[in-house]
C-alpha beads as a LAMMPS data file, in Angstrom:
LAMMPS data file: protein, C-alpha beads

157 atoms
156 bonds

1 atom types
1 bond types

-500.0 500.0 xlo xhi
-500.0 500.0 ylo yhi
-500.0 500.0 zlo zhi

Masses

1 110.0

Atoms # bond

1 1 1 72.404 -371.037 116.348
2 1 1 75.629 -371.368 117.967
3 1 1 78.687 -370.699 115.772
4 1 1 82.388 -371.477 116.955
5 1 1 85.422 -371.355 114.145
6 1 1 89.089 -370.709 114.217
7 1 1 91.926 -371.067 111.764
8 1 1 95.325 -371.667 112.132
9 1 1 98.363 -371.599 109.175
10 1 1 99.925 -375.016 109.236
11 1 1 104.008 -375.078 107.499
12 1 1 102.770 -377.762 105.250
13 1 1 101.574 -378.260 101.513
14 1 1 97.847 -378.677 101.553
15 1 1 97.960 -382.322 100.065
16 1 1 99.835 -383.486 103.589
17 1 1 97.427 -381.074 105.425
18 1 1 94.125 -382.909 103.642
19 1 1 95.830 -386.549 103.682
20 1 1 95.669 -386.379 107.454
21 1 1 92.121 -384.669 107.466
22 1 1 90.824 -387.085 105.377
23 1 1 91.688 -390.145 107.058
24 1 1 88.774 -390.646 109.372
25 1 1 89.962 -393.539 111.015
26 1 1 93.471 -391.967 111.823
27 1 1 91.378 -388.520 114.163
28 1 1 91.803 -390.439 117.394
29 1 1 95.600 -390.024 117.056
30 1 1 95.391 -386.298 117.002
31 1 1 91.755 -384.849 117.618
32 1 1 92.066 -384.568 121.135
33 1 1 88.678 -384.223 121.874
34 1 1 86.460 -386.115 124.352
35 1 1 83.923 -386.975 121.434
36 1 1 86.622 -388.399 119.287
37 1 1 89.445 -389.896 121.236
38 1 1 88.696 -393.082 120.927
39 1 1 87.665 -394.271 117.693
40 1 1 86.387 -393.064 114.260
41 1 1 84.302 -396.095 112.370
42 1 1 83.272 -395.751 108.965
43 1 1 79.914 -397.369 108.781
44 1 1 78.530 -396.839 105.085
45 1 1 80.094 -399.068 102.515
46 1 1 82.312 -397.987 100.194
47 1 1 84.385 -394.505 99.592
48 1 1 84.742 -391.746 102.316
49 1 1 83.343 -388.882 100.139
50 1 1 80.277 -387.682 100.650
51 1 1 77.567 -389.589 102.206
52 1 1 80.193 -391.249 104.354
53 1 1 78.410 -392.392 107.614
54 1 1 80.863 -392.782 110.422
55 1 1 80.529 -392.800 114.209
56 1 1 83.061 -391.198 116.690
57 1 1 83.739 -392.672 120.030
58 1 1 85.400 -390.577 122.864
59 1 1 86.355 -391.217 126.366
60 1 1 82.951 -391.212 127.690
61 1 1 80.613 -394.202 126.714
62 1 1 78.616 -392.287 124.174
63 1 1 78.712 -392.553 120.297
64 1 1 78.461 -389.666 117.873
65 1 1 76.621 -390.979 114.695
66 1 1 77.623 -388.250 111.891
67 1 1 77.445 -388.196 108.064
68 1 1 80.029 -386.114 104.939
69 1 1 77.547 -383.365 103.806
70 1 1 80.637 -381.587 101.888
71 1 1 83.872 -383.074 100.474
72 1 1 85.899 -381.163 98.004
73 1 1 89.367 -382.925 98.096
74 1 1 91.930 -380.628 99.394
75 1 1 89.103 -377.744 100.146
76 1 1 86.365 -379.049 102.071
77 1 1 85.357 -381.526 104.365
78 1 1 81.939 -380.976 106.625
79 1 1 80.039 -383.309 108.609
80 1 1 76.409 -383.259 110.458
81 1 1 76.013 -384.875 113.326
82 1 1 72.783 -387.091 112.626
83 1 1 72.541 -388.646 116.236
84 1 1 73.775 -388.690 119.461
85 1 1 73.850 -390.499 122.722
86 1 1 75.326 -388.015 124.379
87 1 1 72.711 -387.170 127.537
88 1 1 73.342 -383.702 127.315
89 1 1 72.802 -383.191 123.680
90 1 1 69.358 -385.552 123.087
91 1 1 68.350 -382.840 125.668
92 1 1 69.250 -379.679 124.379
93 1 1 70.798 -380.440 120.754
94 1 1 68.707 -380.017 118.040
95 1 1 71.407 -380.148 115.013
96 1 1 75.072 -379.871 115.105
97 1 1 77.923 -380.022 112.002
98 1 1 81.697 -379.377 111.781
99 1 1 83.994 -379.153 109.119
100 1 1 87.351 -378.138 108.166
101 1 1 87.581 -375.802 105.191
102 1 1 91.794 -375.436 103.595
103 1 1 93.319 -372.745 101.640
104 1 1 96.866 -372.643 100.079
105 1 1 98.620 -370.072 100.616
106 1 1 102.753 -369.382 99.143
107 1 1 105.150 -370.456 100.275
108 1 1 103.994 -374.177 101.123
109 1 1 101.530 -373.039 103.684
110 1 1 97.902 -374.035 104.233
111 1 1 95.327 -371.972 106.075
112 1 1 93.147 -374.157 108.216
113 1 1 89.477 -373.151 109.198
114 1 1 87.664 -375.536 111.609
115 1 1 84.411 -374.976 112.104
116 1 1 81.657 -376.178 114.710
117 1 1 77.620 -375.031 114.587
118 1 1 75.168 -376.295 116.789
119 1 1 71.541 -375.291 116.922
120 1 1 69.832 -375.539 120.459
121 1 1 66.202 -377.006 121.067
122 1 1 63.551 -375.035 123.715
123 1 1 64.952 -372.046 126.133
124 1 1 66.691 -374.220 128.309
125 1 1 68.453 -375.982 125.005
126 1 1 69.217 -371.548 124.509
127 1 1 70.857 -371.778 128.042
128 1 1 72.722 -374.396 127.536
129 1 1 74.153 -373.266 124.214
130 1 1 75.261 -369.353 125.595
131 1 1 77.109 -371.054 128.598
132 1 1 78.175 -374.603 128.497
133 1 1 78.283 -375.430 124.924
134 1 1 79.735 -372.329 123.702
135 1 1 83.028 -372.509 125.879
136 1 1 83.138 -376.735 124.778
137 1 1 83.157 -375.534 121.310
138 1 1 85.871 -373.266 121.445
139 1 1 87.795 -375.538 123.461
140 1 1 87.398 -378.463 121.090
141 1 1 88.098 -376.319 118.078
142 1 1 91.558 -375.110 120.001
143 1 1 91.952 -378.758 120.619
144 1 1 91.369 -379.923 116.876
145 1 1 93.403 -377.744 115.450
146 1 1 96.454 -378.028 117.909
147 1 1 96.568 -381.589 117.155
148 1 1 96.459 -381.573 113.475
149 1 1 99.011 -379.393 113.454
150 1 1 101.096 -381.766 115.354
151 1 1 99.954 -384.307 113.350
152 1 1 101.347 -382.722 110.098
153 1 1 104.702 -381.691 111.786
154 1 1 104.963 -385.416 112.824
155 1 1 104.164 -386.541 109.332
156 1 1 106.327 -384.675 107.128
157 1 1 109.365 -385.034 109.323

Bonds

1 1 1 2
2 1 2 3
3 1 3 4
4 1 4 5
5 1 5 6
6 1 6 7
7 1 7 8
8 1 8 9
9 1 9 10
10 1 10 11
11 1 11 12
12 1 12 13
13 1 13 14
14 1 14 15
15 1 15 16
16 1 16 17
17 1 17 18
18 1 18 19
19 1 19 20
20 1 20 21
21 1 21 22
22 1 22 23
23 1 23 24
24 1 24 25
25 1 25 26
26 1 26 27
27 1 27 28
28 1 28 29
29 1 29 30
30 1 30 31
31 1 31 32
32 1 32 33
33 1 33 34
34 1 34 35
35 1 35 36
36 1 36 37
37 1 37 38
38 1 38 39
39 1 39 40
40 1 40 41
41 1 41 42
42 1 42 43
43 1 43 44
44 1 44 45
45 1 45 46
46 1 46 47
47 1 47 48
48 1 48 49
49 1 49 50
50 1 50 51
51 1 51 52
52 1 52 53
53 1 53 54
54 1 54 55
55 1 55 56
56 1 56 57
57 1 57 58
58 1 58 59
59 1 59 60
60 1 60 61
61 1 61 62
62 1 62 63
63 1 63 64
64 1 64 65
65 1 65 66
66 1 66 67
67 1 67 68
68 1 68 69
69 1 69 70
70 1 70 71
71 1 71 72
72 1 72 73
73 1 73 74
74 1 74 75
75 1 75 76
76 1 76 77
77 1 77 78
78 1 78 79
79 1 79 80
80 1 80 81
81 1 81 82
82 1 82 83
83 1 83 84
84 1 84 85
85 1 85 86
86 1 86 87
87 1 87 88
88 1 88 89
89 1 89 90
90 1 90 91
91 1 91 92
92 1 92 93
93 1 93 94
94 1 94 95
95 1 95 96
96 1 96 97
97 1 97 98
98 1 98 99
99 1 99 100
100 1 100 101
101 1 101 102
102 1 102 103
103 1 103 104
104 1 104 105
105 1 105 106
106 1 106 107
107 1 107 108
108 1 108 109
109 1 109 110
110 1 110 111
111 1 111 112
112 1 112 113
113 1 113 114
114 1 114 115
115 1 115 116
116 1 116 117
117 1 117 118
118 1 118 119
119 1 119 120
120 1 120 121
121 1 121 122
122 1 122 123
123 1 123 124
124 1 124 125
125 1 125 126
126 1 126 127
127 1 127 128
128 1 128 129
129 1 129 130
130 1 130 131
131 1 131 132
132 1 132 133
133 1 133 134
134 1 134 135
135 1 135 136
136 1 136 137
137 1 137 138
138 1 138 139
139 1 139 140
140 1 140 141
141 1 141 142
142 1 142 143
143 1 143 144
144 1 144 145
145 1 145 146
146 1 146 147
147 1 147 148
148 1 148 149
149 1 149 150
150 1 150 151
151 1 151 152
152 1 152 153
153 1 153 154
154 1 154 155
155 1 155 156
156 1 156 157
């Protein structure tokens, strides 16, 4: 299994940090990420909490079909990745999740963990997960968490 995280401290309350985490719909203005640049669509009916189905459309013409496995307002929100038509990853993907995990800390500051795991399928699925995969994981996480900082500056200016 592949592992990626990184955190970041945000200069922000952790209700404004989690406001902008939890609106799915609102990640294609800051997760600048090819998977998600596009659009987020909620696809289950009714709350996003957990059990929340959504798909994520980036620049490419592939879908990400995901699901909430853990949502604890203002702590926790994780996501698996149920399908994907992502080429690369029907080939060598055989589970993936992210999440973003908060912690306040004084002074009005939040501690931001995002996390990415992926598990590979067959040696060449290994391969692919110790070169390519690995360096697209660190650069999304970098990616995510640059943006929602700049989201949250934006937002409580």
């Amino acid at each position: 299994m592949t592992r990626v995280g990184r955190a970041e401290r945000i200069e922000a309350d952790i209700e404004s940090v989690w406001q902008i985490i939890a609106d799915l719909g609102g990640w294609p203005r800051w997760i600048d990420a090819p998977y998600a640049s596009r659009s987020v669509a909620i696809t289950s009916a009714g709350q996003v909490g957990p059990g929340c189905e959504f798909v994520l459309q980036g620049r490419l013409p592939f879908h990400l079909f995901a699901r909430i496995v853990e949502w604890e307002p203002r702590r926790t929100l994780r996501y698996e990745v149920v399908r994907s038509e992502y080429p690369s990853d029907r080939l060598f993907l055989r589970r993936a999740s992210a999440g973003f995990a908060l912690e306040e800390l004084e002074g009005g500051v939040t501690k931001v963990t995002y996390e990415q795991t992926a598990e590979s399928k067959g040696p060449l699925g290994r391969l692919y997960m110790a070169t390519v995969f690995r360096f697209l994981l660190r650069s999304n996480a970098d990616r995510v968490l640059a943006g929602l900082q700049g989201a949250v500056e934006a937002s409580t200016r």
